[in-house]
N, C-alpha and C positions, 0 to 999 in steps of 0.2 A: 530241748528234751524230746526225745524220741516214744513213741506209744506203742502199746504192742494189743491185740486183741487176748482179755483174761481166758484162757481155757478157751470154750466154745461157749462164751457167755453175749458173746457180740460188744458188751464193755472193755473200751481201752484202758491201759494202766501204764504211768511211764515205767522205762525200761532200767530207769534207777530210782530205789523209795530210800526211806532209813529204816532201819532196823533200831529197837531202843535197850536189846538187852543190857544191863549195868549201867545205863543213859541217868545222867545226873548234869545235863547241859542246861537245863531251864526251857523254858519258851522258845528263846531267838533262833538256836538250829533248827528247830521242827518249821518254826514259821519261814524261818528261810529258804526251806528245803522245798516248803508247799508253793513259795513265792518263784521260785526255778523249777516248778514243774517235778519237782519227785515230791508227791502230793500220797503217793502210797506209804503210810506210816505204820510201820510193824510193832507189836507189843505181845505182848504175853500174861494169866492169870499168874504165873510165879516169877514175872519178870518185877514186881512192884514198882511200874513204868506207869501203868493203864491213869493213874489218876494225873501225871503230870502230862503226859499226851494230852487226855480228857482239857486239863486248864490249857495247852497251848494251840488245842485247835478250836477252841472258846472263839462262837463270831464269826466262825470260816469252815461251818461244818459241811456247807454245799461244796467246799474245794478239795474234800480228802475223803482218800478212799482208808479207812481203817481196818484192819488186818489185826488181832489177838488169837488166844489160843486158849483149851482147856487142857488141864495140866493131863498127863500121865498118870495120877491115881487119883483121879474125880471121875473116871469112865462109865461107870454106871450109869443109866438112865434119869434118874432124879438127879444123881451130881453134876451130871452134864448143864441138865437145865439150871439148874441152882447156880452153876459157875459162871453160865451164860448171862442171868439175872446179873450177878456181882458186876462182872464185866460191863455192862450194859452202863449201872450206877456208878461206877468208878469212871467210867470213861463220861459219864455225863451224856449219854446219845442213847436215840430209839431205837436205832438199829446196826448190826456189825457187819460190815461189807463183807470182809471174810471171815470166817470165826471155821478154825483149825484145830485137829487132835493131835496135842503135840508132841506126844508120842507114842505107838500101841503099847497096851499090856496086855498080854500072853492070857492072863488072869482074868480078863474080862470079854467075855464073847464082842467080838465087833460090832457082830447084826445090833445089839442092844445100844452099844456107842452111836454108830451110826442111824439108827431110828431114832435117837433125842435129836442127832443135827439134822436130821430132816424134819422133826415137827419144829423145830424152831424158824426154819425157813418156813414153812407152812404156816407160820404165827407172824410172820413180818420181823422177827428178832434179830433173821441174821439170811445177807442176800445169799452167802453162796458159801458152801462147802469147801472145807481143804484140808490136808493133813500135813503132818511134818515130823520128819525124821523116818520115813515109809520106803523104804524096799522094794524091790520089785513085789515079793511075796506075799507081804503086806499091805502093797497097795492094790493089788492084784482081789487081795479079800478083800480090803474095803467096800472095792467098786460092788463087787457081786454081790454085796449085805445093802445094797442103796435099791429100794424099791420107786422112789419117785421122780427124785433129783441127781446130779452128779457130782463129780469129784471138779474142780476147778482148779486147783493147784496142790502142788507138795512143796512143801519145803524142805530143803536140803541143804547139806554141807558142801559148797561146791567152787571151787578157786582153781588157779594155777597149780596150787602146790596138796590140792586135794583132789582129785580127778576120778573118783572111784566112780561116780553113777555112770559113768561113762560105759560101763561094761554093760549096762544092761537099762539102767531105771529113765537113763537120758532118752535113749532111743523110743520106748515103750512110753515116756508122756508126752514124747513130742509125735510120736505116729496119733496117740489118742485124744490130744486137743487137752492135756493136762498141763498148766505154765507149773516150769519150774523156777522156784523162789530159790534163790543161791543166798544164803546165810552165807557169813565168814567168808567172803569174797577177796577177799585181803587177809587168809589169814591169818586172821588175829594182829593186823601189823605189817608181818614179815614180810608181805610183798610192797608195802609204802616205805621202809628203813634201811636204810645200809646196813645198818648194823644189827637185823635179826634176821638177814637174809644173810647164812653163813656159807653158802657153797657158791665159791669164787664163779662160777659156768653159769648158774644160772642168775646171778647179779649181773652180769657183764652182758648176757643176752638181753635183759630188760633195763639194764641202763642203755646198754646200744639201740634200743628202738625207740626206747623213751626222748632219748637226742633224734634217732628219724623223724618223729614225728611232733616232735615242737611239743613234748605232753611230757605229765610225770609220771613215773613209777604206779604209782595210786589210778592215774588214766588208763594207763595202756591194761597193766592186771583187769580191771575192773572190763574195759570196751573187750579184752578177747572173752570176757565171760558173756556180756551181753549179746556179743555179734553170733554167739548159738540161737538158733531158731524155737521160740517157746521160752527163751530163761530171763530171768531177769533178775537183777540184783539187790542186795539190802546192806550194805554196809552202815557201818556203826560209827559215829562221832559226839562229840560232847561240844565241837566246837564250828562256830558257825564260817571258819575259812575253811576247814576241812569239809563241809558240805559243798561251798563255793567250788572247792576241785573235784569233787564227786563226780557234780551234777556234772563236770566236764567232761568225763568218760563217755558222755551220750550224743550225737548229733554225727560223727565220724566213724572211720571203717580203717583196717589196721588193712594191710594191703596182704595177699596173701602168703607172699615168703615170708613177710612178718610172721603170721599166722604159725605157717611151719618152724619158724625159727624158734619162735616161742615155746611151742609143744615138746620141738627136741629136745630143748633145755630143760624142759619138767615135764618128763615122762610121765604115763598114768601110774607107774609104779611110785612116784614121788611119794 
C-alpha cells in the first residue's frame, strides 16, 4: 500500500481506504482492509455505518485513520457540535481524524458551519477538517470563513466515467495542498462488471489494459484515479476478497499510453 501526505498536514494516509456507505459486511472487510494498509475508513452521520465501524475497529484504534461527516441539515453551530458528539459515541472513539461537511446548504451561512469545525478541533474532538461534495465555489468559501485551521480534504465524486472536477476543483486542491477523497471510484460498479459497463469502446479499452497489465478491471479503474497527484480513493465493498483486489490497485503505475488510452475512451464528457 502506497501513502500519500493528508493535505498539508504532514500525516500520511494510504492511497486506498474504504468507503462504508450502505456497508452491511460486518467486521472482517474493515479489519482486512486495515490489515493491508487501507487503514482510512470512511463513514458518515446518515450513513448508519458509524456504529459498526466503531465495533470493527474495536482493539485497533492506533491503526485507523477515521474519516465521518455531518449531515447537510445539522449545519448550524450547536447541530454541528451535537452531531460531532453522536459521532464520537457511535463510533466509540475520543477523537475524529477527519470530521467533514457533507454537503453545503445554501441556508446556512458557512462562517457559522465552519467555526463549530474549528472549535471542535480546538477541543481535541476532531484532528482535521474536510468537506464533501464542494465545488470550486464552495469550497473557495469555506476556506475564507476558516479563521484558525484549514481545509485538509473534499470529498468528491470522482472515476473514469465521472470526470467533472477535472475542470476546475482537481487543479485548485491539488495547487492548495487540499487531498482529494474520490467516492464512487468504480462507479457504482460499472467500471468492475461487464455487464454494467454498456458501451462496447470503453470495456474493450479497460479490458485491453487490464490483460496489459496482469490486473482487473477493479485495479486498473481504481490505480488511474490514484496515480493523480493529491487524490485518493474510497471504494465501497461488503466483502472481504473484494477489498483483497482493492488494496491491489496500490503499489504500481499504469504506464503512460495506458494513461492516454484510458482517458480517450472516457472522455471528461462521459
Amino acid at each position: 500500500m502506497e501513502f500519500k501526505e493528508f493535505g498539508a498536514t504532514g500525516v500520511k494516509v494510504p492511497d486506498i481506504g474504504l468507503g462504508t456507505w450502505q456497508y452491511r459486511g460486518g467486521d472482517a472487510p474493515i479489519k482486512k482492509a486495515v490489515e493491508l494498509g487501507a487503514c482510512l475508513i470512511d463513514t458518515a452521520e446518515m450513513y448508519g455505518t458509524e456504529e459498526a465501524v466503531g465495533a470493527a475497529i474495536r482493539g485497533m484504534r492506533d491503526k485507523v485513520f477515521i474519516a465521518t461527516k455531518v449531515s447537510g441539515n445539522h449545519l448550524r453551530y450547536e447541530q454541528v457540535i451535537a452531531a460531532a458528539e453522536g459521532s464520537l459515541r457511535r463510533l466509540g472513539i475520543e477523537t475524529i481524524d477527519l470530521y467533514q461537511v457533507h454537503w453545503p446548504d445554501p441556508a446556512v451561512p458557512i462562517a457559522e458551519t465552519m467555526g463549530a469545525m474549528e472549535k471542535l478541533v480546538d477541543e481535541g474532538k476532531v484532528r482535521f477538517i474536510g468537506v464533501s461534495n464542494f465545488y470550486l465555489k464552495n469550497l473557495q468559501e469555506a476556506e475564507a470563513a476558516m479563521k484558525r485551521h484549514t481545509i485538509a480534504a473534499n470529498q468528491v465524486k470522482y472515476s473514469l466515467m465521472q470526470r467533472g472536477i477535472e475542470e476546475d476543483t482537481l487543479a485548485y486542491c491539488q495547487k492548495n495542498r487540499i487531498t482529494v477523497i474520490a467516492y464512487s471510484p468504480l462507479a457504482r460498479g460499472a467500471l468492475s462488471t461487464r455487464t454494467l459497463l454498456k458501451n462496447r469502446r470503453t470495456l474493450a479499452a479497460l479490458q485491453q489494459i487490464a490483460s496489459e497489465t496482469g490486473k482487473t478491471m477493479t485495479q486498473v479503474a481504481l490505480n488511474w484515479c490514484i496515480a493523480k497527484p493529491g487524490v485518493i480513493a474510497i471504494p465501497k465493498t461488503d466483502k472481504v476478497e473484494r477489498v483483497v483486489e482493492m488494496c491491489g490497485a496500490s503499489g504500481w503505475k499504469l504506464s503512460p499510453s495506458q494513461t492516454v488510452a484510458l482517458e480517450k475512451a472516457f472522455p471528461v464528457s462521459v
